[in-house]
CHARMM internal coordinates of N, CA and C (Angstrom, degrees):
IC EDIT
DIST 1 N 1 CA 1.4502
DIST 1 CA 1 C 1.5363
ANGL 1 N 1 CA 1 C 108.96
DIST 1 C 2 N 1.3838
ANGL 1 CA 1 C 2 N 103.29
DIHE 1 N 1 CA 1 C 2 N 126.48
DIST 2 N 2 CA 1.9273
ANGL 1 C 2 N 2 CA 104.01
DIHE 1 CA 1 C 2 N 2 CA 179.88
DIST 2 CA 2 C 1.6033
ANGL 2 N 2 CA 2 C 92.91
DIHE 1 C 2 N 2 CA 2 C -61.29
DIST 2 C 3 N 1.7379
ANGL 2 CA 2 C 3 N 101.92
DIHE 2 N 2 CA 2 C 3 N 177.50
DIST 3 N 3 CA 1.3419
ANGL 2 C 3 N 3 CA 119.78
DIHE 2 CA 2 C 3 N 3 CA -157.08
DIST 3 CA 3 C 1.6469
ANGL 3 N 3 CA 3 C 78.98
DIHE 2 C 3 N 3 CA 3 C -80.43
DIST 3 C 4 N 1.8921
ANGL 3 CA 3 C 4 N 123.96
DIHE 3 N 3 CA 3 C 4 N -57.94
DIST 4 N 4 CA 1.3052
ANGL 3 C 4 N 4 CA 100.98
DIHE 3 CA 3 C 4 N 4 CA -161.92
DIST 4 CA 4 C 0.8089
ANGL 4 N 4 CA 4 C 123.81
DIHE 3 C 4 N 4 CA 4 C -82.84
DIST 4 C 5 N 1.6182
ANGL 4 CA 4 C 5 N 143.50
DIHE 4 N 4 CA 4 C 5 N 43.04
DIST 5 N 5 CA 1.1080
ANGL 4 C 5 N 5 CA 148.53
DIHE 4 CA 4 C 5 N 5 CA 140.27
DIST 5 CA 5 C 1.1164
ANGL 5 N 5 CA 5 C 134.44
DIHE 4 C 5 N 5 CA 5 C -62.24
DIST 5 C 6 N 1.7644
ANGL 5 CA 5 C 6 N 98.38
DIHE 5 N 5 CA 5 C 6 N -41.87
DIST 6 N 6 CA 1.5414
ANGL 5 C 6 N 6 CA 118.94
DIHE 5 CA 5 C 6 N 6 CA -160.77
DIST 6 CA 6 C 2.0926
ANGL 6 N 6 CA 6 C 79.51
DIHE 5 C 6 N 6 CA 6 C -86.08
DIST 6 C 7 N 1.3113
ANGL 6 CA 6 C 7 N 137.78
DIHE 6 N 6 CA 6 C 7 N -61.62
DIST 7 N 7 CA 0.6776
ANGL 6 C 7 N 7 CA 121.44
DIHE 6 CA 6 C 7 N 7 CA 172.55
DIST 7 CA 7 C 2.0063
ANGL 7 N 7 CA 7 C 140.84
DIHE 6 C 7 N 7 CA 7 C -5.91
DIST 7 C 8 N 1.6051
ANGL 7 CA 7 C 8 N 91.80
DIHE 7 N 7 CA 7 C 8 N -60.88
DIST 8 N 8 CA 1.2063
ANGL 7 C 8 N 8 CA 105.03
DIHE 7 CA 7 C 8 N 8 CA 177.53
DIST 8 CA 8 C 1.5837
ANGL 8 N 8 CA 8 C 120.18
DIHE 7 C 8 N 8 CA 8 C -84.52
DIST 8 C 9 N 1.3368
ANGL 8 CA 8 C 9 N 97.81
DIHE 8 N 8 CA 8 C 9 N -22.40
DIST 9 N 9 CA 2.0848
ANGL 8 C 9 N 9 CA 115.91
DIHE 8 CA 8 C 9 N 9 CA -179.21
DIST 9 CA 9 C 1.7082
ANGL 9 N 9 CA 9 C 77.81
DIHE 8 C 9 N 9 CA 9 C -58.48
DIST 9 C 10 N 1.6931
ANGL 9 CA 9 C 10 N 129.05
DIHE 9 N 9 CA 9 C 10 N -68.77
DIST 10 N 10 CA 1.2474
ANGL 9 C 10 N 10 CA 150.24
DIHE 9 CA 9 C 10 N 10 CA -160.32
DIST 10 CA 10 C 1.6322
ANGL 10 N 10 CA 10 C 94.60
DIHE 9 C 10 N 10 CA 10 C -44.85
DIST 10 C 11 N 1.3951
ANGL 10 CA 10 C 11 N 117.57
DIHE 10 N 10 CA 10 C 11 N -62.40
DIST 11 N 11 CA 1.6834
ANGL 10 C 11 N 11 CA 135.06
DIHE 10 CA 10 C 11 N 11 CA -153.11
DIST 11 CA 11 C 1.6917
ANGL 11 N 11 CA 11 C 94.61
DIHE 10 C 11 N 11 CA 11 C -73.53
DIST 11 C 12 N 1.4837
ANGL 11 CA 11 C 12 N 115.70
DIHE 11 N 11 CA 11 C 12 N -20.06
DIST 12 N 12 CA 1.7059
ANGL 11 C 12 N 12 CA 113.31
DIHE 11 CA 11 C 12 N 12 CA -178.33
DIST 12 CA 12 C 1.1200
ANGL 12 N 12 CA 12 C 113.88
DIHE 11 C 12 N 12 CA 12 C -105.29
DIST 12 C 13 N 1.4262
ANGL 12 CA 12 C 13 N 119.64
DIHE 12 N 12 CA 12 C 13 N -14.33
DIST 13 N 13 CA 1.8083
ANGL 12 C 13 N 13 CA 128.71
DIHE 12 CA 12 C 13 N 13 CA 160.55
DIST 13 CA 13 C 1.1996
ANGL 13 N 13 CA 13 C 124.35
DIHE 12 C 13 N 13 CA 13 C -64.97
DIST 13 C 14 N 1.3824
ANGL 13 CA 13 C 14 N 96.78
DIHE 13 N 13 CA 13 C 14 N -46.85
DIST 14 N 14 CA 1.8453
ANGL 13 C 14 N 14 CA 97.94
DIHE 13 CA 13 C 14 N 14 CA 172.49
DIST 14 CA 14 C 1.4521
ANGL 14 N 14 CA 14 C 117.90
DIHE 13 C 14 N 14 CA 14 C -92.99
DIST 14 C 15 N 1.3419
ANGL 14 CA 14 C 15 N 121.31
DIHE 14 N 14 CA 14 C 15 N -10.68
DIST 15 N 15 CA 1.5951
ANGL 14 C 15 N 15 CA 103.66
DIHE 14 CA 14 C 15 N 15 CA 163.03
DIST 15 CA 15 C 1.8032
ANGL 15 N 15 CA 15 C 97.23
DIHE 14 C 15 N 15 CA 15 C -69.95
DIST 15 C 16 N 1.1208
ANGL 15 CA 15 C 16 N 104.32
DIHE 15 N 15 CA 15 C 16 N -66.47
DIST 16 N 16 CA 1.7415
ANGL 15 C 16 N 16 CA 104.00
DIHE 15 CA 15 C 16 N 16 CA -164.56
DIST 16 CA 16 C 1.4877
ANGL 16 N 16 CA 16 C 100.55
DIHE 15 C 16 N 16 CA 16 C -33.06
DIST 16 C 17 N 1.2653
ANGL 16 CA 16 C 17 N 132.42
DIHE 16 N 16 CA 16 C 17 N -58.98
DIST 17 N 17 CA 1.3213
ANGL 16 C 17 N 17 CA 118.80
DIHE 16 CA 16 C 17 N 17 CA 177.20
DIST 17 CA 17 C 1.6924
ANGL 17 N 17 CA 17 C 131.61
DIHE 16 C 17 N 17 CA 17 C -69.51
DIST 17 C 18 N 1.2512
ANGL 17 CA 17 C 18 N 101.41
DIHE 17 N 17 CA 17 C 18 N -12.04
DIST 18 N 18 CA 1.1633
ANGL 17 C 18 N 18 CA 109.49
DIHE 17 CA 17 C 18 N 18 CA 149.32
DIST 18 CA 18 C 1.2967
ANGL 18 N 18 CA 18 C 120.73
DIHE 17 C 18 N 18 CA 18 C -67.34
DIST 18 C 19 N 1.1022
ANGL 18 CA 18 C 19 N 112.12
DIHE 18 N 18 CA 18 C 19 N -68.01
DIST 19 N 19 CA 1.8483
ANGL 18 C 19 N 19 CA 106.41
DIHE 18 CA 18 C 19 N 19 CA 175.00
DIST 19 CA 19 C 0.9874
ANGL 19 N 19 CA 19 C 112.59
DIHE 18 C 19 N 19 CA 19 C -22.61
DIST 19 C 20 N 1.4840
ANGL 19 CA 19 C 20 N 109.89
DIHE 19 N 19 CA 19 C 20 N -70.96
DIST 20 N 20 CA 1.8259
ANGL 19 C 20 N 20 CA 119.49
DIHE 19 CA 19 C 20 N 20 CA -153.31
DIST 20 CA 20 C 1.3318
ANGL 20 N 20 CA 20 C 92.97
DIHE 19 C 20 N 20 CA 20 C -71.70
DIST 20 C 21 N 1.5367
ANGL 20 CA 20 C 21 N 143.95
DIHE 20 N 20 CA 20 C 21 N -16.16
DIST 21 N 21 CA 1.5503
ANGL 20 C 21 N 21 CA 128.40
DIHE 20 CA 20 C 21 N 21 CA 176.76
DIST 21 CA 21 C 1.6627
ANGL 21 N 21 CA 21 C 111.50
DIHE 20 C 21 N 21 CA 21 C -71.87
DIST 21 C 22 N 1.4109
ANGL 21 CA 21 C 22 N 98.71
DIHE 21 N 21 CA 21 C 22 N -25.19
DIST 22 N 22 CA 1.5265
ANGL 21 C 22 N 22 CA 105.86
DIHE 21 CA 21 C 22 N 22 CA -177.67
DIST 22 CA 22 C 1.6713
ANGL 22 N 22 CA 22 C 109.44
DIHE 21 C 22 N 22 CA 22 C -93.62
DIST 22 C 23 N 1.2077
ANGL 22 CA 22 C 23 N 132.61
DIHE 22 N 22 CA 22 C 23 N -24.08
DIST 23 N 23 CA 1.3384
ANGL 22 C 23 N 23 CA 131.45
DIHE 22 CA 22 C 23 N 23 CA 156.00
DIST 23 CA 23 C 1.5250
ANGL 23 N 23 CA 23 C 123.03
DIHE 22 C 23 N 23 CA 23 C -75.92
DIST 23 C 24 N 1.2982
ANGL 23 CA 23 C 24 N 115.23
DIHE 23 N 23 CA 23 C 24 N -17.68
DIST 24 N 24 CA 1.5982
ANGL 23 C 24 N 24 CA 115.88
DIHE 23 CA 23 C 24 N 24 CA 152.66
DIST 24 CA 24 C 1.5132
ANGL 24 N 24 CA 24 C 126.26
DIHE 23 C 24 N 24 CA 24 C -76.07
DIST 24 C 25 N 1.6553
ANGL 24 CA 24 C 25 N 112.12
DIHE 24 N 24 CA 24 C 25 N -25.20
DIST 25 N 25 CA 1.7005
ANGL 24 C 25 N 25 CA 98.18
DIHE 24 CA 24 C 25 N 25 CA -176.04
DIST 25 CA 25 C 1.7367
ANGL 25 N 25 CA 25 C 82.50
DIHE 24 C 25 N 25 CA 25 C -99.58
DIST 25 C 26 N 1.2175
ANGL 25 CA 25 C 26 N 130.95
DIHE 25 N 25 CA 25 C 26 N -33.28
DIST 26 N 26 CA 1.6291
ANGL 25 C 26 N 26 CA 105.40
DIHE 25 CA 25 C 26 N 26 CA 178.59
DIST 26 CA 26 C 1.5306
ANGL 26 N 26 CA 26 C 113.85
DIHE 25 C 26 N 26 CA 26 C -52.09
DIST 26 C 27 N 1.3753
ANGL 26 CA 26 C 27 N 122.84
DIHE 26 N 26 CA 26 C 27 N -51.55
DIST 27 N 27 CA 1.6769
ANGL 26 C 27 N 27 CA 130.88
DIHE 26 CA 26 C 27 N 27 CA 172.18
DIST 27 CA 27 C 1.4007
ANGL 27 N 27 CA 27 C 108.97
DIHE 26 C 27 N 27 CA 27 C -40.92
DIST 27 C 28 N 1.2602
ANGL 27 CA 27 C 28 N 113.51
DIHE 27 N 27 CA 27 C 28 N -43.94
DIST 28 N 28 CA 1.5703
ANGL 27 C 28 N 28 CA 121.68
DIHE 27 CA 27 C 28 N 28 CA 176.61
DIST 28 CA 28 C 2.1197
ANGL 28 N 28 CA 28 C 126.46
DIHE 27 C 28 N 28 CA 28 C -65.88
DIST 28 C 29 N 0.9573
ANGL 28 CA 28 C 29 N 74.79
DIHE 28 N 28 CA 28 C 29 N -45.62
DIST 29 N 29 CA 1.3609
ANGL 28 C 29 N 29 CA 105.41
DIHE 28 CA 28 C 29 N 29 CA 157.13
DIST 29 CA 29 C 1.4203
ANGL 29 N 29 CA 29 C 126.83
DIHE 28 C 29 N 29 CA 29 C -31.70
DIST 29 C 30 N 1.5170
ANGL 29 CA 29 C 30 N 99.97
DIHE 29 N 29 CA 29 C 30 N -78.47
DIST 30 N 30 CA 1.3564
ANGL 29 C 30 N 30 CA 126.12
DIHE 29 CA 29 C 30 N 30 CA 157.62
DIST 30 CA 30 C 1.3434
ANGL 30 N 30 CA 30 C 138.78
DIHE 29 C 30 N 30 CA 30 C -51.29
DIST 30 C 31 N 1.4707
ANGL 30 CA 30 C 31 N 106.97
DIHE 30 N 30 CA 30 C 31 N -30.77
DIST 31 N 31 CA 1.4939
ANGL 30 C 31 N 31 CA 110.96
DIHE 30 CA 30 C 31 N 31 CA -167.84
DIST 31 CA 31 C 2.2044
ANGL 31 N 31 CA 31 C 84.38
DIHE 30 C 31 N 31 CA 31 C -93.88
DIST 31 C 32 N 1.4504
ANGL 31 CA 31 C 32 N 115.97
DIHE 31 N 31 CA 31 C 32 N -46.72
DIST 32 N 32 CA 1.4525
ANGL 31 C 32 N 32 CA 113.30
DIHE 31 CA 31 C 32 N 32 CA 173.64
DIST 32 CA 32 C 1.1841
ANGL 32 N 32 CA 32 C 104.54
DIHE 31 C 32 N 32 CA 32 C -29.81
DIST 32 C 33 N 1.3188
ANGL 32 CA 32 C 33 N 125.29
DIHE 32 N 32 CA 32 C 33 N -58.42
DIST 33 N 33 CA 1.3891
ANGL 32 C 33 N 33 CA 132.80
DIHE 32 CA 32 C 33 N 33 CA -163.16
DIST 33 CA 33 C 1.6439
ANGL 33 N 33 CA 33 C 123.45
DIHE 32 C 33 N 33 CA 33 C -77.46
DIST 33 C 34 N 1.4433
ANGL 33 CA 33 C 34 N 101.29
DIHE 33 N 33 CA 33 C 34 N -1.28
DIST 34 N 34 CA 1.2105
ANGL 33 C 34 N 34 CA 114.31
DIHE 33 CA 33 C 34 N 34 CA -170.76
DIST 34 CA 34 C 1.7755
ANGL 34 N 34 CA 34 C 127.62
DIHE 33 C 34 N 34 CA 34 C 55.27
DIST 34 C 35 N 1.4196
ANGL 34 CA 34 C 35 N 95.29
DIHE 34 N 34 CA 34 C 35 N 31.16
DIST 35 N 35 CA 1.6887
ANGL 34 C 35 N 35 CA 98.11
DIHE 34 CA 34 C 35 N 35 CA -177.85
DIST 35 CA 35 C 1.4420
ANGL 35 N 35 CA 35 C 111.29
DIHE 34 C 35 N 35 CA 35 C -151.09
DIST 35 C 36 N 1.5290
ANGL 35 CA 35 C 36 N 107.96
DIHE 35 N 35 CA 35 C 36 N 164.50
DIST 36 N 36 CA 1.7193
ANGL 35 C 36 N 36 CA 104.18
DIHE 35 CA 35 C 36 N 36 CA -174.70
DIST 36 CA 36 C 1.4531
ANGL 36 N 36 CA 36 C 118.76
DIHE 35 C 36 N 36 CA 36 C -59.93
DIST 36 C 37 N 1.2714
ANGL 36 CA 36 C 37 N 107.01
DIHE 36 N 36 CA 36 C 37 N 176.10
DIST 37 N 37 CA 1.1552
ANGL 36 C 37 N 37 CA 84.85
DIHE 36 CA 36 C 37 N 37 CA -175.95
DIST 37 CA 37 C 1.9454
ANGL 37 N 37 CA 37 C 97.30
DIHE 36 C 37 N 37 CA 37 C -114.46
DIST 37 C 38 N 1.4193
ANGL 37 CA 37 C 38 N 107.59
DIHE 37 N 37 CA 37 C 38 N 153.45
DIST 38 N 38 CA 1.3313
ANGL 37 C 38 N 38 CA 141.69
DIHE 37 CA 37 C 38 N 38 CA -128.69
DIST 38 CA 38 C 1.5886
ANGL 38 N 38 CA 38 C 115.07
DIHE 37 C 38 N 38 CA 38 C -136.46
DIST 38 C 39 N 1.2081
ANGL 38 CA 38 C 39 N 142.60
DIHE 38 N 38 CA 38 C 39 N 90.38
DIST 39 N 39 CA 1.6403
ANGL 38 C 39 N 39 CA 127.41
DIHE 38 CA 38 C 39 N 39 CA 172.38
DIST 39 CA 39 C 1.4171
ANGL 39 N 39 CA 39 C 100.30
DIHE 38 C 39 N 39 CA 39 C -113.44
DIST 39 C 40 N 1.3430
ANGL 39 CA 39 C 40 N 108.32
DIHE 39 N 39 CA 39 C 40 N 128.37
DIST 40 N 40 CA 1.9282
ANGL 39 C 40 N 40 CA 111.28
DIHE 39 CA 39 C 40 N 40 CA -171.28
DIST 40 CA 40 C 1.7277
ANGL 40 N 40 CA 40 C 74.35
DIHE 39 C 40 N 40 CA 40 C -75.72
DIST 40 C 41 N 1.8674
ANGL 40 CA 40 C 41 N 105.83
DIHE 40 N 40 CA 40 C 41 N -177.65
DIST 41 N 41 CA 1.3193
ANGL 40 C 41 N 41 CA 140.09
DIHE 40 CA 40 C 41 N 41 CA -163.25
DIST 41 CA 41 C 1.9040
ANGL 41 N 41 CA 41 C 85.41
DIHE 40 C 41 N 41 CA 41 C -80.73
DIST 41 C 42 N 1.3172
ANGL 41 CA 41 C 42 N 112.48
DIHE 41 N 41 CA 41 C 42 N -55.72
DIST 42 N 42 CA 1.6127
ANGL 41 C 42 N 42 CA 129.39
DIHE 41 CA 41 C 42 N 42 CA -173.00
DIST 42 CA 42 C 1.5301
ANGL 42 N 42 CA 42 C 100.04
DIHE 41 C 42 N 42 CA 42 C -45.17
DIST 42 C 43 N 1.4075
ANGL 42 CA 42 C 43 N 113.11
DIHE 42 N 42 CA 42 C 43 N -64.36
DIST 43 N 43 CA 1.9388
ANGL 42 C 43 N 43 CA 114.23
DIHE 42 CA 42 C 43 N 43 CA 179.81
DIST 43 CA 43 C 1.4110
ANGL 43 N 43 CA 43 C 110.90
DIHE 42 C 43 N 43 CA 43 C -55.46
DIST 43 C 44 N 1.2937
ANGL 43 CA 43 C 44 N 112.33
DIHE 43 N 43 CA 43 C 44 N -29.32
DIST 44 N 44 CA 1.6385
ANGL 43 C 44 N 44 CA 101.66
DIHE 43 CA 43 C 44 N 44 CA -165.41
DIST 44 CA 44 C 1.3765
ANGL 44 N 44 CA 44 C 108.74
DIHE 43 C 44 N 44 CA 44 C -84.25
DIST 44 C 45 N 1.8445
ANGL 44 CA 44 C 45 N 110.53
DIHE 44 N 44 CA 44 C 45 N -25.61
DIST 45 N 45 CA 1.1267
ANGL 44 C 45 N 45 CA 103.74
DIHE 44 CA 44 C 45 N 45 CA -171.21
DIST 45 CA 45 C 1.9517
ANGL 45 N 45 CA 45 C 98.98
DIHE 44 C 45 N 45 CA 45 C -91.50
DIST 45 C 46 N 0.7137
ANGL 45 CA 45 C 46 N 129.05
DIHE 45 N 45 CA 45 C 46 N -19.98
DIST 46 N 46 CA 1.5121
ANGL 45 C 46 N 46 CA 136.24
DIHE 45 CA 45 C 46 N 46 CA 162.34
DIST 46 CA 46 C 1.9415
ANGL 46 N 46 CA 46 C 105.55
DIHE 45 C 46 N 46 CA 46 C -58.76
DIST 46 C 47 N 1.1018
ANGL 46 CA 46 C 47 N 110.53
DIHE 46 N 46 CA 46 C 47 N -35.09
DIST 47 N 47 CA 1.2596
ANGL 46 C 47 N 47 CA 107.08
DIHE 46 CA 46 C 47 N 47 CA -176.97
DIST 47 CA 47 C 1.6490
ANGL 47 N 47 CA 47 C 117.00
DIHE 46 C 47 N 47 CA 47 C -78.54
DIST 47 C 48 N 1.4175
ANGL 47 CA 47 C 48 N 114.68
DIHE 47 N 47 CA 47 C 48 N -41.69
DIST 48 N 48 CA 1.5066
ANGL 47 C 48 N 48 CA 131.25
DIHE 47 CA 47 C 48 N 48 CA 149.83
DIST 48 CA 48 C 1.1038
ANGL 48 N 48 CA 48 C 120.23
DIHE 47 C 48 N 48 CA 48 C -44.78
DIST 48 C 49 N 1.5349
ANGL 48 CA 48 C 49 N 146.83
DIHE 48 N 48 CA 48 C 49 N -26.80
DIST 49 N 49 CA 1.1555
ANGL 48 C 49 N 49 CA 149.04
DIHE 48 CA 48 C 49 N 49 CA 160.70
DIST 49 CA 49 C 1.4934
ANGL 49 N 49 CA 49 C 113.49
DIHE 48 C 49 N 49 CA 49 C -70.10
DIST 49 C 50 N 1.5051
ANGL 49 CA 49 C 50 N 114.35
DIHE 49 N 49 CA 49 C 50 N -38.99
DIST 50 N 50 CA 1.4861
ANGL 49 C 50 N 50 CA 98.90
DIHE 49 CA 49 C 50 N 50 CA -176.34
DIST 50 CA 50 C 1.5426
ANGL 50 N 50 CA 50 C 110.21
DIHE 49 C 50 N 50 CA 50 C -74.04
DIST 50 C 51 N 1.6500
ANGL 50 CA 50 C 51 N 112.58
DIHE 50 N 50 CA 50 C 51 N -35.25
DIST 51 N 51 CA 1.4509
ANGL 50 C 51 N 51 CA 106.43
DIHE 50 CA 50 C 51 N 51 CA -175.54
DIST 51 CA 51 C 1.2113
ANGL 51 N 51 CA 51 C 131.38
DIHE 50 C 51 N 51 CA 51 C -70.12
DIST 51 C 52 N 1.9098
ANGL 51 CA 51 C 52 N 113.49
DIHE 51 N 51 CA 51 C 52 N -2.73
DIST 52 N 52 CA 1.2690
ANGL 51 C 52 N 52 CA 110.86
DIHE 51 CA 51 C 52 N 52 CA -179.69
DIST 52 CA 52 C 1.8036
ANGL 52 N 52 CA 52 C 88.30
DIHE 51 C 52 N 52 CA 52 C -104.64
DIST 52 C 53 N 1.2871
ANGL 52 CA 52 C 53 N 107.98
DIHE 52 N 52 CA 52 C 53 N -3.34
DIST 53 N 53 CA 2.1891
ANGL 52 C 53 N 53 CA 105.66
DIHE 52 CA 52 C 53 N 53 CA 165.23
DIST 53 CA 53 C 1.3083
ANGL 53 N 53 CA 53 C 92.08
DIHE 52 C 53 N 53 CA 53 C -66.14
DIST 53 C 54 N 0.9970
ANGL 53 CA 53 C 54 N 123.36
DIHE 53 N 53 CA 53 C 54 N -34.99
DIST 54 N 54 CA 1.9907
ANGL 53 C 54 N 54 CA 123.74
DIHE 53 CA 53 C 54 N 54 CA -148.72
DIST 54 CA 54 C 1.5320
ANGL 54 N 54 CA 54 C 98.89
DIHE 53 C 54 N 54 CA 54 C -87.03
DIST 54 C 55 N 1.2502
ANGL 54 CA 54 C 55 N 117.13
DIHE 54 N 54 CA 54 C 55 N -57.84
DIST 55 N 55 CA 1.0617
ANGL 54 C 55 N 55 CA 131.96
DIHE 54 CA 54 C 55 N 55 CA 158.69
DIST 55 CA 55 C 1.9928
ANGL 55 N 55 CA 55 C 128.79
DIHE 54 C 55 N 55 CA 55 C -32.29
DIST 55 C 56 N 0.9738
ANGL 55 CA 55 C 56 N 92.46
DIHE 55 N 55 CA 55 C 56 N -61.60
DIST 56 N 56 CA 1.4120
ANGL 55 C 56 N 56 CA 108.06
DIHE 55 CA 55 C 56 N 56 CA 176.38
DIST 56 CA 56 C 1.9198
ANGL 56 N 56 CA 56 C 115.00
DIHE 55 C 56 N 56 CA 56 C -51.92
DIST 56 C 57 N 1.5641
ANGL 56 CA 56 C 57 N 85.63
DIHE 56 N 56 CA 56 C 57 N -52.87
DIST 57 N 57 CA 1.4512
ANGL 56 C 57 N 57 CA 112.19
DIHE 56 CA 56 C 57 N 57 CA 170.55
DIST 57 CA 57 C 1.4452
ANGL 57 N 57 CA 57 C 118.13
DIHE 56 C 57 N 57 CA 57 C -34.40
DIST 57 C 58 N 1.2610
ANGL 57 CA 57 C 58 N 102.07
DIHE 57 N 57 CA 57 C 58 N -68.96
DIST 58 N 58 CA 1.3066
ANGL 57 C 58 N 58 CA 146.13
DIHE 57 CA 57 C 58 N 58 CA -179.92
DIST 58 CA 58 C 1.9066
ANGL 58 N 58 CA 58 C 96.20
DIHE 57 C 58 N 58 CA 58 C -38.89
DIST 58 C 59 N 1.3705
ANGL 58 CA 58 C 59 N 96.97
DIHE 58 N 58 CA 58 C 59 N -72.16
DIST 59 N 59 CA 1.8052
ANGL 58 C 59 N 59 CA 105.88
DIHE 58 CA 58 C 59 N 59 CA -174.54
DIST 59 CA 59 C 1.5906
ANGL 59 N 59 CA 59 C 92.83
DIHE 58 C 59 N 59 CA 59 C -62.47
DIST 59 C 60 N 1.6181
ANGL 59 CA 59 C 60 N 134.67
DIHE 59 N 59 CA 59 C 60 N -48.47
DIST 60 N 60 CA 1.8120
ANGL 59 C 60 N 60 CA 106.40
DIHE 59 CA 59 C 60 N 60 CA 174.70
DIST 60 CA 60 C 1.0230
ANGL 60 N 60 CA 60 C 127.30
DIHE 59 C 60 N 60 CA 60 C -50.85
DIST 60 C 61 N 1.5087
ANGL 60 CA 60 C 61 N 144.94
DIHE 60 N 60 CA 60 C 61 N -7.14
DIST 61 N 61 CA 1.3266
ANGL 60 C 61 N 61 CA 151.10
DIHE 60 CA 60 C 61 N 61 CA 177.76
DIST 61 CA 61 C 1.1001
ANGL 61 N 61 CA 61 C 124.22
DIHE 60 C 61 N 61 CA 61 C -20.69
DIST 61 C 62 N 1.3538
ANGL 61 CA 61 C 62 N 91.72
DIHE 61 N 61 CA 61 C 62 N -72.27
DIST 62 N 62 CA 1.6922
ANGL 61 C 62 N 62 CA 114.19
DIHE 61 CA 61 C 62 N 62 CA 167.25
DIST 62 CA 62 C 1.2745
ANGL 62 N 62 CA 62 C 133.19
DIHE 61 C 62 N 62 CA 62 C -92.39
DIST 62 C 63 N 1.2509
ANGL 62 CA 62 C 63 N 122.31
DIHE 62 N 62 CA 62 C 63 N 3.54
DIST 63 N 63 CA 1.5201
ANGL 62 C 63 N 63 CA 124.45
DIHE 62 CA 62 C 63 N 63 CA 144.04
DIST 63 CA 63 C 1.2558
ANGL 63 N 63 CA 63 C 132.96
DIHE 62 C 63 N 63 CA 63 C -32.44
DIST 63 C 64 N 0.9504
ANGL 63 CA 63 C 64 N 133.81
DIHE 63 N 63 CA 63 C 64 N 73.73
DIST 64 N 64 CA 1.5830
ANGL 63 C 64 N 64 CA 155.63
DIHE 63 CA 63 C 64 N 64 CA 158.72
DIST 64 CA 64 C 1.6235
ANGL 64 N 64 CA 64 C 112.55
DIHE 63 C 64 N 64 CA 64 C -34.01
DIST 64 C 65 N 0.7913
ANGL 64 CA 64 C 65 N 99.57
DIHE 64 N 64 CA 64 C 65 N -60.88
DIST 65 N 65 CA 1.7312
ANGL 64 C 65 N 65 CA 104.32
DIHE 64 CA 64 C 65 N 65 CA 157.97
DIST 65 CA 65 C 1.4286
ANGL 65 N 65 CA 65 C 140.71
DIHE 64 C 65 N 65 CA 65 C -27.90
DIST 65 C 66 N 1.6947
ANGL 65 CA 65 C 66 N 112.62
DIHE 65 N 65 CA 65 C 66 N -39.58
DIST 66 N 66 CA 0.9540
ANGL 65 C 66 N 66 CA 122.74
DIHE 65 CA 65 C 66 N 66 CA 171.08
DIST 66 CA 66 C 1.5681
ANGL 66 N 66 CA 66 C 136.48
DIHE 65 C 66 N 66 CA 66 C -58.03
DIST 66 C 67 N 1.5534
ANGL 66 CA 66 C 67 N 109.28
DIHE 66 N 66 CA 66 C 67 N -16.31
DIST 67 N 67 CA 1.1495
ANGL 66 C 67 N 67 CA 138.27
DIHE 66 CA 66 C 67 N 67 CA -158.11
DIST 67 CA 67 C 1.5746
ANGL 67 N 67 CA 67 C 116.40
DIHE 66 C 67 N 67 CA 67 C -106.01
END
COOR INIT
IC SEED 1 N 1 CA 1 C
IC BUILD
């Protein structure tokens, strides 16, 4: 397997488990609270901003330049 494969096999393991860690404590969340579960228009779009921060982040890594 080339290196950027294993990379991305790597980059699709940990989102997926990322996801499902974040759809288990939101589910959790909800049922504590005794209600469905709920993201107003405001959280989601607040939530989309951090992941393209995370994201963004993510692509400076290797910026050599910065330094």
């Amino acid at each position: 397997m080339q290196n950027n494969s294993r990379v991305l096999l790597a980059g699709t393991l940990l989102g997926a488990v990322t996801g499902l860690a974040a759809a288990m404590l939101l589910n959790r969340q909800a049922e504590r609270n005794n209600r469905e579960i709920a993201i107003t228009t405001g959280e989601g779009f607040q939530l989309g901003l951090m992941v393209v921060g995370l994201l963004r982040a993510i692509a400076n890594l290797g910026d050599e330049n910065k330094k």
